[in-house]
N, C-alpha and C positions, 0 to 999 in steps of 0.2 A: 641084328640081334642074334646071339648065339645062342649053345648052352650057361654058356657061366656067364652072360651080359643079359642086359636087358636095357629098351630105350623108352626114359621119361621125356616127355617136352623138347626133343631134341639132344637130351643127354644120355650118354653110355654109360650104365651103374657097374658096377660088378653085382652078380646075384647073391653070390655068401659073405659080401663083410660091406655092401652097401653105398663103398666111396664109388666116385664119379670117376670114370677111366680117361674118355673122350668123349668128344662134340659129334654127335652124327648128322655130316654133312647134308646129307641125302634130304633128308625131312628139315633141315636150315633153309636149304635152297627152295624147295618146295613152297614152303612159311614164307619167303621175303618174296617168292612170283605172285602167289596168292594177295598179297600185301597191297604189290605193285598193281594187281589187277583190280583190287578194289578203290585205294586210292588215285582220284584224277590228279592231271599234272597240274601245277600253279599256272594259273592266268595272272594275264595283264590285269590292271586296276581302268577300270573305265567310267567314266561321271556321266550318270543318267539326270534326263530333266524331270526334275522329280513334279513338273508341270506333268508330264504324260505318262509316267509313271504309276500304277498301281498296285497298291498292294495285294499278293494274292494270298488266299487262305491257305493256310499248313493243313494239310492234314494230318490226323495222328499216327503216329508213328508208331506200329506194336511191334515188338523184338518178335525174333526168329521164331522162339521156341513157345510165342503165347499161345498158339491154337492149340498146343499139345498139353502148357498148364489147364489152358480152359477146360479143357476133355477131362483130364484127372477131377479136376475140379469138378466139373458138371457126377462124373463118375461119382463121384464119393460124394456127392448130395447125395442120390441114387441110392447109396446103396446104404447110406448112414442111416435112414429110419429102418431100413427092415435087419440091419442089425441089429439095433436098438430094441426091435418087436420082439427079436426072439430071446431069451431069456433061458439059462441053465435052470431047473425046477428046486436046484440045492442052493442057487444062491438065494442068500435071502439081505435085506438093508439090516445093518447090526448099529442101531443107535446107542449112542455114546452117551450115558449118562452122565454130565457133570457135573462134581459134590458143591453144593451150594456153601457160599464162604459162608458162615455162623460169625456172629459178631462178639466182638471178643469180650468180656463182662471184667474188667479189670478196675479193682477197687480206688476210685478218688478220693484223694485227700485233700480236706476241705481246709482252709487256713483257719486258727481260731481267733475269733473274733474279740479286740481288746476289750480289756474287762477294768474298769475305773475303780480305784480304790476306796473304801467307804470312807475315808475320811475326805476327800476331795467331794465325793457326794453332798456329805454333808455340809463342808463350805461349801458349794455351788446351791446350795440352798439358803444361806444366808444372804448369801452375793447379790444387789440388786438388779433387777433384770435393763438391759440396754434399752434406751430410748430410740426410735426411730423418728427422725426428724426429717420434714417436710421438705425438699428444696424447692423456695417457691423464685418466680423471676424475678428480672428488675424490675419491670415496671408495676407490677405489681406488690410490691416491698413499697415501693415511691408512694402508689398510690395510701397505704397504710399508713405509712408515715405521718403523709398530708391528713388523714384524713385523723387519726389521734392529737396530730396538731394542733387542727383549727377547735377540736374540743377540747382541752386544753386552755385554750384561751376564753374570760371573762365574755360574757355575751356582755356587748354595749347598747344602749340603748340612743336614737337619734335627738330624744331631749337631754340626758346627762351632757351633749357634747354641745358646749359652748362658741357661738361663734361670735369673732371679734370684731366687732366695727370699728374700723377707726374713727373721730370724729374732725369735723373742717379743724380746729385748734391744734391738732398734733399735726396735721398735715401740713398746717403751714410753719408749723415751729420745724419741723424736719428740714424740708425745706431752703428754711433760714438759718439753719444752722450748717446745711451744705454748703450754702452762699456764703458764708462767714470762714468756712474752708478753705475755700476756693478761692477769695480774696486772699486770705492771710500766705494760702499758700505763693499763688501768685506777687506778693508782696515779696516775699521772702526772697523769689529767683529773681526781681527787680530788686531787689538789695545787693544781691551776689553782684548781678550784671551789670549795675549800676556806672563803674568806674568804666566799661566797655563802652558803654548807651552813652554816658558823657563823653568820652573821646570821639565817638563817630559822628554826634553833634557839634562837639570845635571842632573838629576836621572838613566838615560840608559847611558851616560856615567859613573855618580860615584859607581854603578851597585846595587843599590838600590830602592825600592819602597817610593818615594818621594812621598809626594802632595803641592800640592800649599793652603794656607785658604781660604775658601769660605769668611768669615767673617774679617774685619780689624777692630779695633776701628774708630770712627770718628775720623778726624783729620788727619789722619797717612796714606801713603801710600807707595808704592814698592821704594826704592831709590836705585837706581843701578840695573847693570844685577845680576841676578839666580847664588851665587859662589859654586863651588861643587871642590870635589879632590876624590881622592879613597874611596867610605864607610861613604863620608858626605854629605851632600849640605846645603847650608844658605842662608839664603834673609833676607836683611835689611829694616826694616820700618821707616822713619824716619818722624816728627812732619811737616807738611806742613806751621808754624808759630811756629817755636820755633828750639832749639838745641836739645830736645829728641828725643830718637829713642828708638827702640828691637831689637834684631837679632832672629829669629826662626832656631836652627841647626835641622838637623836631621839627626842620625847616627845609622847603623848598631849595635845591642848591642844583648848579650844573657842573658840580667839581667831583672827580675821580677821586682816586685811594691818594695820589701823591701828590695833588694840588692839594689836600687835604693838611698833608704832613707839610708842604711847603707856605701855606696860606694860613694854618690854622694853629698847628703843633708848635712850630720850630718858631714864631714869634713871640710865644708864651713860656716855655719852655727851651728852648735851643734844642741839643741833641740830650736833654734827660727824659726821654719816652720809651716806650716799648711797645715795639709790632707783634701784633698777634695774628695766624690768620685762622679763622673758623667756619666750615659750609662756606666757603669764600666769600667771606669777608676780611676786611682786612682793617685791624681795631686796633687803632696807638689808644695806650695806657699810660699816664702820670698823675702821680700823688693819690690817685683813690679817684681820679678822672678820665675819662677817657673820649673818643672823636672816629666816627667810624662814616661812612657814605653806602647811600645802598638804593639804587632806582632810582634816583634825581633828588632822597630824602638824605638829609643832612644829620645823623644822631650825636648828642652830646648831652655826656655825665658828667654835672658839678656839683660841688657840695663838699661839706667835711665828713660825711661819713665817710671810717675806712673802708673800703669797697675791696674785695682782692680780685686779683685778676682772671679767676674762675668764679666770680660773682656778675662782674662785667661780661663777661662771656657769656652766660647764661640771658643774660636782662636782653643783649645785643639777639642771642638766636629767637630770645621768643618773642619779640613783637613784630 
């Protein structure tokens, strides 16, 4: 450090205009021995068994300069009350009075209040006043209800009301007039089923599996009782306005579709027939007759009624 230098922190200043000239060596080297002498060198890393290991207590650690804070410190407790005792006789506490805020009186405006017109007055006094009505529950409505009801209604008395005996005479006319029902009725569906109930009587006498037709042509019906002999039965149709009729036989037979046509068709006819086949069967037709087989039963239609072959056909599916 000269006249015109001066050394900060290891640096050389200039005195009159403040820049940094150079590094003063001297106090660097100084700084890094100090340095080196306070800092230890790096050890190895070594693993303790932290079985035998204990930990020891730290003690506190106070910086260099605490005894000499503490001193000031302690000093200036010391000395802070008997400054405080002694007192200049001019000073004096100069309380601050401060101006209390006054509240400010700032005139309100009140809204004005609407004002109704006399003529609305005066109709609202004509005006009938609103009813207020009760809302009452359900069940209690129900109850009102029932109970204006049953007053409402004629009180009866237990002699005005009449009771009716029947006597034994209507009981047995009832009765008998069921029974006469009940016949007639039954008579009736023995009327219907009658040509039925007679076929399946010649049929268990003539010991064959007969049926009666479901179907008749219009016009035509059952004339005569059900005729059967050993192995046949027959029923005649005859015109309900006219002299036509058909016979329907049916016989036991052990001949097919075309033993039929060879046995039965083609010696009465030759080749003037016609094959039909229906639900498999198989039904020659000639002149308004015709010869059909079907389960061991042998059918055949004669007669002059004209028959057509959608007539035939029909008679054949349904029995």
């Amino acid at each position: 450090m000269t006249e015109k230098t001066v050394v900060i922190n290891g640096m050389v200043y200039d005195r009159r205009t403040g820049l940094p000239v150079r590094i003063d060596r001297a106090t660097t080297l100084s700084r890094a021995k100090t340095a080196h002498a306070v800092h230890s060198p790096l050890q190895k890393s070594r693993t303790l068994h932290r079985k035998y290991v204990h930990l020891e207590k730290k003690q506190p650690t106070t910086p260099q300069h605490a005894p000499a804070a503490t001193a000031m410190i302690s000093a200036h407790k010391k000395i802070a009350p008997a400054a405080m005792a002694t007192k200049h006789p001019d000073v004096h506490r100069i309380q601050v009075k401060r101006p209390i805020a006054q509240p400010s009186h700032k005139p309100v405006m009140q809204d004005i209040a609407p004002v109704a017109h006399h003529l609305v007055k005066k109709a609202e006094q004509h005006l009938p006043k609103p009813v207020t009505r009760e809302i009452k529950p359900s069940h209690i409505l129900k109850k009102e209800a029932l109970h204006q009801a049953t007053a409402a209604m004629p009180a009866t008395r237990a002699k005005d009301v009449k009771q009716k005996h029947t006597s034994p005479r209507r009981r047995s006319l009832s009765i008998a007039s069921a029974g006469l029902a009940l016949i007639l009725l039954g008579g009736y569906f023995t009327y219907l089923n009658m040509p039925s109930l007679s076929t399946r009587v010649a049929a268990s006498q003539a010991g064959i599996n007969a049926g009666y037709p479901a179907y008749q042509p219009s016009g035509y019906s059952l004339s005569g009782p059900v005729a059967y002999q050993q192995g046949n039965v027959s029923m005649k149709f005859a015109a309900n306005a006219g002299p036509q009729s058909f016979t329907i036989s049916q016989s036991k037979s052990g001949w097919d579709s075309s033993a039929v046509r060879e046995n039965y068709i083609a010696p009465k006819v030759g080749d003037n027939y016609t094959t039909n086949s229906v639900d498999g069967l198989t039904i020659y037709t000639y002149q308004g007759n015709a010869a059909w087989v079907n389960k061991g039963i042998l059918y055949t239609i004669t007669g002059n009624a004209p028959l057509s072959t959608e007539q035939i056909e029909h008679i054949a599916t349904s029995i």
